[in-house]
C-alpha positions as CSV (number, residue, x, y, z in Angstrom):
1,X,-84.1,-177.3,-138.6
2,X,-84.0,-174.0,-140.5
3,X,-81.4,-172.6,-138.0
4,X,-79.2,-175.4,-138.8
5,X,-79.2,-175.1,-142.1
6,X,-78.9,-171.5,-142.0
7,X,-76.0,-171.9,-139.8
8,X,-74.4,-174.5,-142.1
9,X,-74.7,-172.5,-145.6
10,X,-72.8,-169.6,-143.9
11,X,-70.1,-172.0,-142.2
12,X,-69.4,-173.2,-145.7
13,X,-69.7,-169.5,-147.0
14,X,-67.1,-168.3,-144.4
15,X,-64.9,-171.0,-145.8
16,X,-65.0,-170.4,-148.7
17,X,-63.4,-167.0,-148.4
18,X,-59.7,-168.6,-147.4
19,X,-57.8,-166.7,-149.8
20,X,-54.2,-168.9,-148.2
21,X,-54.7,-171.4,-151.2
22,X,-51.5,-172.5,-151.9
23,X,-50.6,-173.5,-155.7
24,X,-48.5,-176.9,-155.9
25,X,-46.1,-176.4,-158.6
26,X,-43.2,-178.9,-160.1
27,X,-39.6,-179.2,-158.2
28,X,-37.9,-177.2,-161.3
29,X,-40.7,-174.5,-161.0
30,X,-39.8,-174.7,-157.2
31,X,-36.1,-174.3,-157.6
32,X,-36.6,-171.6,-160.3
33,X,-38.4,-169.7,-157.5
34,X,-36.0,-170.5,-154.8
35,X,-33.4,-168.9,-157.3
36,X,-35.5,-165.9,-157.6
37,X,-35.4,-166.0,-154.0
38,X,-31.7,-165.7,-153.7
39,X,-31.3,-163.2,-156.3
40,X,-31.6,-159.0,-155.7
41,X,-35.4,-157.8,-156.0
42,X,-36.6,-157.4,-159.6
43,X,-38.1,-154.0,-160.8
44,X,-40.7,-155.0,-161.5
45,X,-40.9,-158.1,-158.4
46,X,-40.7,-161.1,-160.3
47,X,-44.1,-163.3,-160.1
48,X,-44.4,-167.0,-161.2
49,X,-47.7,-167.8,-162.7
50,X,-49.1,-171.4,-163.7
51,X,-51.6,-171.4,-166.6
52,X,-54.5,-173.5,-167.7
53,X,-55.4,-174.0,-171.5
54,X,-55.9,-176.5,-173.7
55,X,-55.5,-179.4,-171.9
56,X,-52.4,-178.3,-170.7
57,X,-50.3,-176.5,-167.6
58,X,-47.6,-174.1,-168.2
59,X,-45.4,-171.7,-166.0
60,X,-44.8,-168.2,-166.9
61,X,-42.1,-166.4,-165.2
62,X,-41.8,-162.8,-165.3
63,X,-38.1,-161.2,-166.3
64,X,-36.3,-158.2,-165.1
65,X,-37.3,-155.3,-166.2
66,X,-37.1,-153.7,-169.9
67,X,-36.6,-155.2,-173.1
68,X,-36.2,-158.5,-171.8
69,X,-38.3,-162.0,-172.8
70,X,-40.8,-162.8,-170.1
71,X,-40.9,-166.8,-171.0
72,X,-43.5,-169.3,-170.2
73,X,-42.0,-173.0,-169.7
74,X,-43.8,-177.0,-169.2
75,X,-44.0,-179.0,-166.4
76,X,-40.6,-180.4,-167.2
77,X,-39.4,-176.8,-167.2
78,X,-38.6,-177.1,-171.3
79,X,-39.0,-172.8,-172.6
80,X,-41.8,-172.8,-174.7
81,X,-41.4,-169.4,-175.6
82,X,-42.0,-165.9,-174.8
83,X,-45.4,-164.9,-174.6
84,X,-44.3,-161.1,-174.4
85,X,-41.3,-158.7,-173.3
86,X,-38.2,-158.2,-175.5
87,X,-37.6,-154.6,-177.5
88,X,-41.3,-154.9,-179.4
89,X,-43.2,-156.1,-175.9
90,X,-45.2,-158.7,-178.4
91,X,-42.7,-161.7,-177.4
92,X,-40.8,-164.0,-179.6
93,X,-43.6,-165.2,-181.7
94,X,-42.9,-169.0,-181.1
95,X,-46.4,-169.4,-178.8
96,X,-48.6,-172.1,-179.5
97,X,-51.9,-170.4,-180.5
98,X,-54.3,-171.0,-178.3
99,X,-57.7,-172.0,-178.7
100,X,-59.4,-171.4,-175.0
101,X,-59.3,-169.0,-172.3
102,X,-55.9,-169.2,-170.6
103,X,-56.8,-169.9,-166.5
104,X,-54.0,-167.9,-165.0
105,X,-53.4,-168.5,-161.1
106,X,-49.9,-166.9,-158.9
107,X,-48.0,-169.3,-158.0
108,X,-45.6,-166.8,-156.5
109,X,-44.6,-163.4,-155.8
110,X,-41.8,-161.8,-154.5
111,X,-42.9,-159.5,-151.9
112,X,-39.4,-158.5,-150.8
113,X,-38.6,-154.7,-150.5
């Protein structure tokens, strides 16, 4: 019975370690991405992120390079603001403060060359 069990936990342990998780994201978030997608490769690549706070989910895209606003939008893909980038780096100061720990999970990346 101990083998069993023992055989079990580590089934479950192995499975655990699927690092394919795929992140469902809204069909504006989507076609932003498949934009992205068609565009020229970012320097810096461009990476879509979906965070967690308060209660509620947002999107934050990254921008192309310098100086420019790296913005995080809704579900409904509405610009909230921009959390950072632009000539300072600090944003555009229109962010919500926050009053948890934002739970930030990649959504997507571009991996092209």
């Amino acid at each position: 019975m101990k083998k069993i069990i023992l055989i079990a936990f580590i089934g479950i342990v192995i499975s655990c370690k699927n690092t394919n998780v795929t992140v469902i994201s809204p069909n504006c978030i989507e076609t932003k991405i498949q934009k992205l997608k068609n565009e020229p490769v970012q320097n810096p690549p461009a990476k879509v992120w979906k965070w967690k706070v308060d209660g509620q989910t947002y999107y934050y895209i990254t921008s192309n390079c310098c100086d420019q606003y790296n913005y995080l939008f809704t579900s409904n893909c509405e610009i909230v603001c921009a959390p950072d980038g632009g000539i300072t780096g600090k944003g555009d100061g229109k962010c919500p403060v926050f009053t948890n720990k934002i739970i930030k999970t990649l959504v997507w990346e571009d991996k092209r060359k």
